[in-house]
C-alpha positions in Angstrom: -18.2 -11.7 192.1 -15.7 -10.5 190.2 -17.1 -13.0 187.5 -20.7 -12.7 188.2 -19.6 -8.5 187.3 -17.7 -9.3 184.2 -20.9 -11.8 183.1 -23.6 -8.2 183.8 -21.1 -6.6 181.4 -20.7 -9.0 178.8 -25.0 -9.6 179.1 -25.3 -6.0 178.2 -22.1 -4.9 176.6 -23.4 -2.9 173.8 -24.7 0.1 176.4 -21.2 -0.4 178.3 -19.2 0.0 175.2 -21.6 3.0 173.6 -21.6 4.6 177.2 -18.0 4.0 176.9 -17.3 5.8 174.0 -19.1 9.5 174.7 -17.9 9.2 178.1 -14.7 9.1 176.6 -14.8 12.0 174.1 -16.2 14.2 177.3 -12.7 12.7 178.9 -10.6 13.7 175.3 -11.9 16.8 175.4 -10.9 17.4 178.9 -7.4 16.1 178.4 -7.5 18.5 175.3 -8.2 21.6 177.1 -5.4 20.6 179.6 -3.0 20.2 176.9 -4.5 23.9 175.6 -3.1 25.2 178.7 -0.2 23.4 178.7 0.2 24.7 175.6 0.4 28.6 176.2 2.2 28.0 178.9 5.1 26.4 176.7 4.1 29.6 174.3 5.0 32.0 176.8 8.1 29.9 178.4 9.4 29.9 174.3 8.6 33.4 174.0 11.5 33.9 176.6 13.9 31.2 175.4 13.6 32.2 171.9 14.3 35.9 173.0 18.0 35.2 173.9 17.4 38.0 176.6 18.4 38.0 180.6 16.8 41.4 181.1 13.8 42.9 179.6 14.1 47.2 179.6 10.5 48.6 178.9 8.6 51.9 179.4 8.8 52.5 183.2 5.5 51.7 184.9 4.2 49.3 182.3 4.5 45.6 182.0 5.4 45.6 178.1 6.4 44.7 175.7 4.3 41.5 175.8 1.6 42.0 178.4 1.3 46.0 177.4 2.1 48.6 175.2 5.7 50.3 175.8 7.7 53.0 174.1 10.8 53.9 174.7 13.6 55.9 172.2 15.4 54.3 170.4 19.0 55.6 171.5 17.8 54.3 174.9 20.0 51.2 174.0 23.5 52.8 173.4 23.5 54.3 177.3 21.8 50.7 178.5 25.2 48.9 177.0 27.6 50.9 178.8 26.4 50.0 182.1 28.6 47.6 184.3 27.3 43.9 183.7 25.6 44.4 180.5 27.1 42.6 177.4 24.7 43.3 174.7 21.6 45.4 174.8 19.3 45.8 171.4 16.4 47.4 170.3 13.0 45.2 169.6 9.5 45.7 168.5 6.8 43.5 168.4 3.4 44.0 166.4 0.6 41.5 166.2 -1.2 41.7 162.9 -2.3 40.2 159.5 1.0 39.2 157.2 -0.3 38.9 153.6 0.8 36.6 151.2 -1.2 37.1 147.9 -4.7 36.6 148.7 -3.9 34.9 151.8 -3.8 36.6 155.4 -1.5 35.0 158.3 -1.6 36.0 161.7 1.7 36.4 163.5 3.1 38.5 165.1 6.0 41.0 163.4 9.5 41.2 165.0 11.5 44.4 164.1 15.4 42.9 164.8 18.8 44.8 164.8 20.2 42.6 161.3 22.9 41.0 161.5 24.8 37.6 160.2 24.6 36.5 163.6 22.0 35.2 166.0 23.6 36.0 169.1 22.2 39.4 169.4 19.4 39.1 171.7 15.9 39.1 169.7 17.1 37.6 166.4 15.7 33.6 166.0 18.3 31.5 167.7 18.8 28.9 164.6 16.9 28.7 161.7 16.2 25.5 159.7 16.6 26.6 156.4 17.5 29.9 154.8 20.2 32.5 156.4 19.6 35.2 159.0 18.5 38.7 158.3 21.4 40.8 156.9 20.2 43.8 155.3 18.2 46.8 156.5 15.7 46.8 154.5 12.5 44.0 153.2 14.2 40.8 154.0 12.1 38.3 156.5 12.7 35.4 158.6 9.6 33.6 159.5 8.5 30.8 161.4 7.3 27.3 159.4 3.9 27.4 161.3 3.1 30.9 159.0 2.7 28.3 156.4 5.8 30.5 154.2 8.3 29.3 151.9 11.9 30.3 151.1 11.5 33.3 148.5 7.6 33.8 149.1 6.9 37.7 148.9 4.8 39.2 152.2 3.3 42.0 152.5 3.6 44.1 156.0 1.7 47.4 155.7 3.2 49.3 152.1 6.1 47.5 151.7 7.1 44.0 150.3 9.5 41.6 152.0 11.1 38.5 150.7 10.9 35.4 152.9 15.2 34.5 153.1 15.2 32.2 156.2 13.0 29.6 158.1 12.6 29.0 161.7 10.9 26.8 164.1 8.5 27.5 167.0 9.3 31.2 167.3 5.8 32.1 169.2 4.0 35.1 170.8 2.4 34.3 174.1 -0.7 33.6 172.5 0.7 31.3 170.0 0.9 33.5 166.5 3.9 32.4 164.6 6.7 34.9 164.3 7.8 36.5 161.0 11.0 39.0 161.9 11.9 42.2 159.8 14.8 44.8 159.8 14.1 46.9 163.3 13.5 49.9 161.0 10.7 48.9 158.9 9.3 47.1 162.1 9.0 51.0 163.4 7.9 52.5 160.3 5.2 49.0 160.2 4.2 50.4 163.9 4.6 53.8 164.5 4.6 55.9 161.4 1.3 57.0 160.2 0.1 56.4 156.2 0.4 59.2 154.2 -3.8 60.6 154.4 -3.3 60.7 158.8 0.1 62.8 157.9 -1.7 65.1 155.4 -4.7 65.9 158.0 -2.8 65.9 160.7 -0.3 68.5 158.5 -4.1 70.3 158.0 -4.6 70.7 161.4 -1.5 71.5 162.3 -1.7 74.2 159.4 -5.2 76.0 161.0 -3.7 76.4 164.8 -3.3 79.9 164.9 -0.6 78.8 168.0 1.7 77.9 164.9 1.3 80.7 162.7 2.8 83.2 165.3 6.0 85.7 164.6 6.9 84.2 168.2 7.8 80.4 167.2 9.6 80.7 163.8 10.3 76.8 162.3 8.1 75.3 164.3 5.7 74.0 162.2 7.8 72.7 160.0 9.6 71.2 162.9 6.5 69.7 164.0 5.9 68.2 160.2 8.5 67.0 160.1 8.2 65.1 163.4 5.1 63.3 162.0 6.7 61.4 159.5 9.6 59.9 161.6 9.5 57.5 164.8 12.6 57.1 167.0 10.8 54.7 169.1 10.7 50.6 169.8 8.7 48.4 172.7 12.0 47.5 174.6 15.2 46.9 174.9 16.6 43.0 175.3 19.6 43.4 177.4 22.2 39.8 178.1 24.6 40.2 180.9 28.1 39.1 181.2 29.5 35.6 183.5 28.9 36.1 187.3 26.6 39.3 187.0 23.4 39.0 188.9 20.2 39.7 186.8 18.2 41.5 190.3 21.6 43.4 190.9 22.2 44.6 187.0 18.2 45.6 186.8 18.2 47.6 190.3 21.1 49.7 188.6 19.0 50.6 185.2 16.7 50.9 187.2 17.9 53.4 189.5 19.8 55.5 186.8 18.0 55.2 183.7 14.3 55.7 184.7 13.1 52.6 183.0 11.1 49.5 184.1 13.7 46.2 183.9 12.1 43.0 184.0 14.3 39.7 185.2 13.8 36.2 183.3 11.7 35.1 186.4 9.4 38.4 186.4 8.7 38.0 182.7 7.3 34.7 183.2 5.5 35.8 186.3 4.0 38.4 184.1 3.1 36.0 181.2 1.5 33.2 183.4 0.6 35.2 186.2 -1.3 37.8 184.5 -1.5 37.3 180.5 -2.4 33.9 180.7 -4.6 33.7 184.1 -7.7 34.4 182.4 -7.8 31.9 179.7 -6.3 29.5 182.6 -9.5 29.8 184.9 -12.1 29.8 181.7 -10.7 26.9 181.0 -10.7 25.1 184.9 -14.2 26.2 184.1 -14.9 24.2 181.2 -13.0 21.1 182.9 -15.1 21.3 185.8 -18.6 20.9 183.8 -17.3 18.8 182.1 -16.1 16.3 185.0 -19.7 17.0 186.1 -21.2 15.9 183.5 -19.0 12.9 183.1 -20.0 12.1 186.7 -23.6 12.3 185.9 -23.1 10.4 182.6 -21.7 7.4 184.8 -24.4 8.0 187.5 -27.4 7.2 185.1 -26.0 4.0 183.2 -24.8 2.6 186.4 -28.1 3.5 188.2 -29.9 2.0 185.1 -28.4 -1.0 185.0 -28.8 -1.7 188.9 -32.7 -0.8 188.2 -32.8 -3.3 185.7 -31.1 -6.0 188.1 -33.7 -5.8 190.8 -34.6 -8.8 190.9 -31.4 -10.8 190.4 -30.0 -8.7 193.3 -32.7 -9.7 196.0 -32.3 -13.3 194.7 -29.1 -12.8 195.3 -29.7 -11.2 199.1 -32.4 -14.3 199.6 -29.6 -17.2 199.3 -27.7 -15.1 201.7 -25.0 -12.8 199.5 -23.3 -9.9 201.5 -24.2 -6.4 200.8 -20.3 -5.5 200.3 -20.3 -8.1 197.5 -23.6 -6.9 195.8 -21.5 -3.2 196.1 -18.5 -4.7 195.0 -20.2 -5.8 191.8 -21.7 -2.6 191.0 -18.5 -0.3 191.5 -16.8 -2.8 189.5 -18.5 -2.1 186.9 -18.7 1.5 187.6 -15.0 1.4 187.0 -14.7 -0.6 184.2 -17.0 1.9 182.4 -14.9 4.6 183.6 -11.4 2.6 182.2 -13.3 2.4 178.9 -13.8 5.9 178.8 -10.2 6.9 179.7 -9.1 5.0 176.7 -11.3 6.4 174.3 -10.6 9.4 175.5 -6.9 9.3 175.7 -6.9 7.8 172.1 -8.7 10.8 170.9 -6.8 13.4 172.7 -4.0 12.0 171.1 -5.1 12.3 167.8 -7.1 15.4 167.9 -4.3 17.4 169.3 -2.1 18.0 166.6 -5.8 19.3 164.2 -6.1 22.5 166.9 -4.8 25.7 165.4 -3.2 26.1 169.0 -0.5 24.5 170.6 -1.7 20.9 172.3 1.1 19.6 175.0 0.3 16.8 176.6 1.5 16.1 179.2 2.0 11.8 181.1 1.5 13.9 184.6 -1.8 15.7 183.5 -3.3 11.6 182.0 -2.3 9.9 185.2 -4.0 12.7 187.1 -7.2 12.7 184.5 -7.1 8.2 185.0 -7.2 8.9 189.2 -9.7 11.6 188.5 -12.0 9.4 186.2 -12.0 6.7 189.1 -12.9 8.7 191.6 -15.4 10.3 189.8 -16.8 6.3 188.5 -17.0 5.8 192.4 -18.4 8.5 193.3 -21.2 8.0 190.8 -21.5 4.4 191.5 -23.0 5.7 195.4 -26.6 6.0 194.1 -26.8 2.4 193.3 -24.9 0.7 195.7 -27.7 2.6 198.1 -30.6 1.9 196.1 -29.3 -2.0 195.9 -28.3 -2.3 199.7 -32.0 -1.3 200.1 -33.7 -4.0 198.0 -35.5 -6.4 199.9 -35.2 -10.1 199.7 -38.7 -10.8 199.3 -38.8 -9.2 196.2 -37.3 -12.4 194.7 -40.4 -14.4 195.7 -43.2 -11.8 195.1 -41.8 -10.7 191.8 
């Protein structure tokens, strides 16, 4: 039988090989939107490695910097270093936005970092593959290859200009932006300080309170202009610990005496997965579950077509006395083979569509051999409407045909 399957292929091999070949693109794309996932997962698991940071000290009650806004002062750092188990704490912001290059816009996501001709401070890009580290404190950059950026290119992040002086390599936000760092304060004056027309109304307004303008508080409007055009704030504090300090122990204590929210390596993740990541992760079990569905009833039809057009070969087949397991052993066969054709395909063109997607694409041998069992037991699945419909032919067909 095995032969007499191979022969009903080979007699109608164009529809097997055609069938073959959308099946497989369903199966591509479904091995695709794995690797998507895959994908922001090793975003987000970057995100941490690339941060150099053991704790993660953001506004209390919030799940920044990432996952949510947080502002803390600036000076929260100094009092952060001095407690026991704490080797280096430094200030970070992050702000997702449009870098310009000419007439050109990039996503990525700004990085205000403490400079320094070191990378072991946590925050700054742990190596960099061409270029040198950020040194200065003013309109230098480092920024990631994916940003499309060359060594001397000139950006520009809200008013100011900044020259490109080192490149790095897969330094990611969560959601896959490339990463272009900046002295920490023009990241704050990039985030937090208003343009000069909000400063001027707000001055305006400030102006017309008659609250202001009293005998009883003398300086304090010009205390409180003079507040609007300065920020002492940044979205947290990255904080690396000394040899044989716990990271739960360490936390509990900024915790408990500076008011803050501290966030472990393993919480961080939680957060980014868990939470940040959990919607796109069930719209896209979503989108693999029509598509297996489809795929199944893709396989269905051609394998119930081509059992309807073997009607009468199959009740010959019964008349000289042929088993009904064999008859279903033919047609699962094939059932199967269509479903190994469209795992190549689709394999073939994961593989070369992956690295065209704006996103990150991992894929991964685990999530294929899990797509090859699931494509089997989908082909046998389908392959249940013909077997019946053939196990029900009668003999006599053969002769009254």
């Amino acid at each position: 039988m095995i032969s007499l399957a191979g022969r009903d292929i080979l007699h109608s091999w164009g529809k097997f090989i055609f069938t073959g070949f959308g099946l497989g693109l369903l199966i591509g794309a479904t091995l695709v939107m794995a690797g998507v996932y895959r994908g922001m997962v090793d975003d987000g698991k970057a995100l941490l490695d690339n941060s150099g940071a053991d704790l993660w000290v953001v506004q209390q009650d919030t799940l920044g910097p990432y996952a949510e806004s947080s502002s803390i002062n600036d000076d929260t750092y100094r009092a952060i270093r001095a407690m026991p188990g704490v080797a280096e704490a430094a200030n970070i912001t992050y702000l997702t936005m449009q870098v310009r290059k000419g007439e050109r816009d990039v996503r990525s996501m700004v990085v205000g970092i403490v400079p320094g001709a070191l990378g072991s401070t946590p925050g700054r890009p742990p190596y960099l593959i061409a270029g040198r580290q950020i040194t200065r404190g003013h309109y230098e950059a480092v920024a990631d290859q994916a940003t499309g950026f060359q060594l001397g290119d000139t950006l520009k992040i809200r008013r100011n200009q900044y020259t490109v002086i080192g490149l790095t390599r897969r330094m990611v936000s969560s959601s896959g932006d490339p990463m272009v760092f900046i002295p920490l304060k023009d990241a704050q004056e990039a985030q937090f300080l208003k343009d000069n027309d909000a400063i001027w109304q707000s001055r305006r307004r400030t102006e017309a309170n008659p609250a202001f303008n009293r005998p009883a508080v003398p300086g304090l409007l010009d205390a409180v202009i003079a507040s609007q055009s300065t920020n002492s704030y940044v979205n947290a504090v990255l904080v690396t610990l000394k040899p044989g300090h716990a990271p739960d122990e360490v936390a509990e204590s900024i915790r408990r005496w500076k008011r803050l929210t501290v966030y472990t390596r393993d919480q961080m993740e939680e957060i980014l997965v868990g939470k940040l990541i959990a919607t796109s992760a069930k719209q896209i079990s979503m989108f693999m579950m029509i598509l297996a569905i489809v795929s199944a009833a893709i396989v269905a039809f051609i394998i119930y077509t081509l059992t309807m057009e073997k009607i009468r070969e199959i009740a010959v087949l019964k008349l000289i006395g042929t088993r009904g397991r064999t008859i279903a052993g033919m047609i699962l066969k094939q059932a199967l083979a269509l479903g190994m054709i469209g795992f190549v395909v689709g394999k073939i063109t994961a593989t070369f569509l992956a690295p065209l997607f704006p996103k990150h694409v991992l894929l991964m041998p685990s999530d294929a051999f899990a797509g090859f069992a699931a494509v089997m037991v989908i082909c046998m699945l389908a392959s249940i409407i013909a077997i019946r419909m053939a196990l029900k032919v009668d003999p006599a067909e053969a002769i009254g045909g």
